[in-house]
C-alpha positions in Angstrom: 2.8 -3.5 -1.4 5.4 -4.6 0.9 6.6 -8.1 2.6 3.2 -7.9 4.9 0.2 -7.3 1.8 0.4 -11.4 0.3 -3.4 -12.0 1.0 -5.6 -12.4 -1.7 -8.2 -9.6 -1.1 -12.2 -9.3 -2.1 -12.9 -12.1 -3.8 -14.9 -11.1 -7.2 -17.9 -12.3 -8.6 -18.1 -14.7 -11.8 -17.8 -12.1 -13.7 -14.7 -10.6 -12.2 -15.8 -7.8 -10.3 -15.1 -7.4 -6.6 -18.3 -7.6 -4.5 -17.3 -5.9 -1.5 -14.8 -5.4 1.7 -14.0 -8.2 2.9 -14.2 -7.3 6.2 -17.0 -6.1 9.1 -18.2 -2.7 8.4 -17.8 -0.8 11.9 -18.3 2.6 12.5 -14.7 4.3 13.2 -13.7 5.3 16.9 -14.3 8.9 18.0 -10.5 10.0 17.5 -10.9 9.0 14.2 -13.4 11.0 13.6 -12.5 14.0 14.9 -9.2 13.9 12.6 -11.7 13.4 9.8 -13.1 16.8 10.7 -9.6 18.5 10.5 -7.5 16.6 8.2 -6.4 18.4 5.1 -3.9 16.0 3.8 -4.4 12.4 3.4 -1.0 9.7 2.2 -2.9 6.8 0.9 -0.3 3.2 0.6 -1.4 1.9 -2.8 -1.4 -2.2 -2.8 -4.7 -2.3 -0.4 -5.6 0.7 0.2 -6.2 1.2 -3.5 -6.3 -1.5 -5.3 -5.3 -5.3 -4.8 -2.2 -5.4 -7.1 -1.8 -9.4 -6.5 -5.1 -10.9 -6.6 -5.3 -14.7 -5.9 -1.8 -16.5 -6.1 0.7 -14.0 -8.2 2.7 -12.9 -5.8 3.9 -15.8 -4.8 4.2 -17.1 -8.6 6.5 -13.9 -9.0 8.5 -14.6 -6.0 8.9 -17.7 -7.6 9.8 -17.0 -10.8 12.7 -14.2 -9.0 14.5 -17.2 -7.3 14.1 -19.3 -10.7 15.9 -16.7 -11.9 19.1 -16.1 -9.0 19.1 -20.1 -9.1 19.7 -19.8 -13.3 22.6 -17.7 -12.0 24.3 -19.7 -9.5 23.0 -17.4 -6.7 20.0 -19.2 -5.4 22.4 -19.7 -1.8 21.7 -15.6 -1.3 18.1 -16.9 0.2 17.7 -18.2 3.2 15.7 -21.2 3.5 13.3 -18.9 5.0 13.1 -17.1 2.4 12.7 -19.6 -0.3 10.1 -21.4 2.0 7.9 -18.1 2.2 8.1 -16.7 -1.5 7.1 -12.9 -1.4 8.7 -10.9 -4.2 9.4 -7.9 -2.2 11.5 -10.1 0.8 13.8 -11.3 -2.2 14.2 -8.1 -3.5 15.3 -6.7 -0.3 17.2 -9.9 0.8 19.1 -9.6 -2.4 19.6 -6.0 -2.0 20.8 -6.3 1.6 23.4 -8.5 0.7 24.6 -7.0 -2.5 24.0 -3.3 -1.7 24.2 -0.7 -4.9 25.0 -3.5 -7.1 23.7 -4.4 -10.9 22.2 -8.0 -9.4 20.1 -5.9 -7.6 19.1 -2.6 -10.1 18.3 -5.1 -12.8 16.0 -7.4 -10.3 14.3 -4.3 -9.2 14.1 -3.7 -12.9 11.9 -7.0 -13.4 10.2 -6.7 -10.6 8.2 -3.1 -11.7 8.1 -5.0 -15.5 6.0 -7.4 -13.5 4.4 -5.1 -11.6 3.4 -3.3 -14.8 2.0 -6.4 -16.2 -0.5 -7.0 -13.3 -1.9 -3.6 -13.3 -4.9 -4.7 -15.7 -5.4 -7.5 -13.8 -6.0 -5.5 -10.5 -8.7 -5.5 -8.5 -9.9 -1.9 -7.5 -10.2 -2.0 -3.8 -14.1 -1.1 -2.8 -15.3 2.4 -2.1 -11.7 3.6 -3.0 -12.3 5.8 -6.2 -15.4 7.3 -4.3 -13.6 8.0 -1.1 -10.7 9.3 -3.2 -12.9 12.0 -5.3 -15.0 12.6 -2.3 -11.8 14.0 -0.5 -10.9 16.1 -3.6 -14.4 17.7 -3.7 -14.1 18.4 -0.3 -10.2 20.3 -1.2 -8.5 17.6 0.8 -4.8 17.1 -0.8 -3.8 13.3 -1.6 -0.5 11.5 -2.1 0.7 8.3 -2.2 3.7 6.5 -0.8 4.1 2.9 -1.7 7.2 0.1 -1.5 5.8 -0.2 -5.1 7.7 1.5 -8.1 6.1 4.4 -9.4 5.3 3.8 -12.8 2.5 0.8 -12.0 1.0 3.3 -9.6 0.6 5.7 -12.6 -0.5 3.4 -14.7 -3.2 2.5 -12.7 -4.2 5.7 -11.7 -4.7 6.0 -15.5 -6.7 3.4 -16.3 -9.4 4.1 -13.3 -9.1 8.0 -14.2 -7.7 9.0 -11.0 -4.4 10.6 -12.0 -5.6 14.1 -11.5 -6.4 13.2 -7.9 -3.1 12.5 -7.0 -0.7 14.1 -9.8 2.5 14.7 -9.1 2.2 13.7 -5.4 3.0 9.9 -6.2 5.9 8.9 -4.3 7.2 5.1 -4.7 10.5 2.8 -4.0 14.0 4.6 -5.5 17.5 2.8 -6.2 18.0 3.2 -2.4 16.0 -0.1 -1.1 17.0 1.3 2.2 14.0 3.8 2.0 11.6 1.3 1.8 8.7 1.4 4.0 9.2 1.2 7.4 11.7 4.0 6.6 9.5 7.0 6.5 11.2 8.4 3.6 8.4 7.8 0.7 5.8 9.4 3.7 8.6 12.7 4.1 8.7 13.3 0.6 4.8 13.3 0.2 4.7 16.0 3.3 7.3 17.9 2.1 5.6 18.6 -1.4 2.4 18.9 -0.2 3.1 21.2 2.5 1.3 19.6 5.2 2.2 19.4 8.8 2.6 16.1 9.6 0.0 16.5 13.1 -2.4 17.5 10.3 -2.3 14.6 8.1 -3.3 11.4 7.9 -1.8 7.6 6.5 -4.4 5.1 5.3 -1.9 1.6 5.3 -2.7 -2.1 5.8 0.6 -3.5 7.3 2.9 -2.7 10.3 5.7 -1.5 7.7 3.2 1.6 6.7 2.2 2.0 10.6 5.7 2.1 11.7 6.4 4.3 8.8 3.5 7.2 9.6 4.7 6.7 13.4 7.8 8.0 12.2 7.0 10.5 10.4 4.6 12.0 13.3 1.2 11.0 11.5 -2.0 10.0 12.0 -3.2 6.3 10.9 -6.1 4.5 9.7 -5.5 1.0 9.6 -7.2 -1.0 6.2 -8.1 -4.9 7.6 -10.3 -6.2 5.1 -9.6 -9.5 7.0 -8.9 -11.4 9.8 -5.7 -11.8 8.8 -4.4 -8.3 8.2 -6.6 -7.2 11.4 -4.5 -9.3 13.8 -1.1 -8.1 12.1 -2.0 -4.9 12.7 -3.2 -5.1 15.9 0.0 -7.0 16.7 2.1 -4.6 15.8 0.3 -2.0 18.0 -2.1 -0.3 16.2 -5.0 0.6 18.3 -8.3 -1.4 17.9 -10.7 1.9 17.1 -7.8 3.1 14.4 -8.6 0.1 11.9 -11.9 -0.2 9.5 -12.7 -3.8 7.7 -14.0 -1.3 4.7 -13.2 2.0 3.6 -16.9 1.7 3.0 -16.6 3.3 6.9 -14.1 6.0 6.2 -16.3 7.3 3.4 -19.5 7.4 5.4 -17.6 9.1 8.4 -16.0 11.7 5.8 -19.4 12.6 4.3 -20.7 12.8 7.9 -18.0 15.0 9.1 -18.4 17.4 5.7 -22.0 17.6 6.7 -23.1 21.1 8.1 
């Protein structure tokens, strides 16, 4: 999840289940598929690509509630009226944290804001065809991680709860003290590729905003862009991601990885 992922998702059915991608299912372009055929390491981002952390409205209710709680302490002028306008959780954080570098406001904001992003975790939605993509690539021996501007302990948590920690264990790598290193800094993607041992030309991001683009750019990787939607598409596309990189589903990428495992 970064400042770009505020979009609501699949939308579920009555009885709370999501239904499907949201977006076209297309077939992948041709360089996609060929790395499909070679890729042995795969950096998944997790709000998106995994799951849909903030369903509906709550990330904006949590941005919300952040500059409730700089206003209770006198320190609502330290967001720009942009800022306060556009309420995304992870723009305060880093606002605050770019204007008060290393300090406690900052720690103990980044503290609530992983408390909250605990307390949404059952109320995810699981993005469609992930798990099955996800333990199709293990049966296949491909190696997973995950870099996210999210804390680490949500991720876990989740992975728990959908029995997918053994997928990824211990190659879960998500914001630190530093707020510096979040995403677009490749820093989350270098410490995945450095534990896994994986060349970077030989691995692949799966991401849904420019942050993780520019971020596997960096770090000399191969992208898949996620655009479930219209909206996501066009932010991706604006930033410069090629049209025959993105898929509306993963719903594609699974059907192209079972293709390309096929003798």
């Amino acid at each position: 999840m970064d400042s770009e992922t505020m979009d609501a998702g699949p939308v579920p059915d009555t009885a709370g289940r999501v239904r499907g991608a949201a977006g076209p299912v297309t077939e992948p372009g041709e360089e996609v598929r060929r790395l499909l055929r070679r890729v042995r390491h795969v950096v998944f981002d997790f709000d998106g690509p995994i799951c849909f952390l903030y369903p509906g409205r709550a990330a904006e209710r949590i941005a919300r509630a952040q500059a409730e709680w700089l206003r209770e302490r006198g320190l609502y002028g330290l967001l720009t009226e942009e800022e306060r306008a556009h309420p995304d959780p992870y723009l305060v954080l880093s606002a605050v944290a770019g204007r008060h570098p290393g300090s406690d406001l900052v720690a103990e904001l980044e503290e609530r804001l992983t408390r909250q992003e605990l307390r949404e975790v059952p109320k995810a939605w699981p993005t469609p065809y992930a798990d099955v993509l996800i333990r199709t690539w293990v049966a296949l021996g491909v190696r997973l991680a995950i870099a996210t501007n999210n804390s680490e302990r949500p991720v876990l948590s989740y992975l728990a709860d959908r029995g997918l920690t053994a997928c990824f264990a211990p190659h879960v790598y998500g914001r630190t003290k530093d707020l510096r290193l979040l995403k677009p800094h490749p820093h989350t993607l270098h410490r995945a590729l450095n534990a896994l041992g994986a060349s970077p030309g030989a691995a692949l991001m799966i991401g849904d905003t420019p942050s993780d683009f520019a971020a596997a750019r960096e770090a000399g990787m191969a992208f898949v862009g996620y655009a479930p939607n219209e909206r996501r598409e066009h932010r991706l596309l604006t930033a410069g991601v090629p049209r025959e990189w993105l898929v509306g589903s993963l719903e594609v990428l699974l059907r192209a990885v079972r293709g390309a495992a096929s003798p």
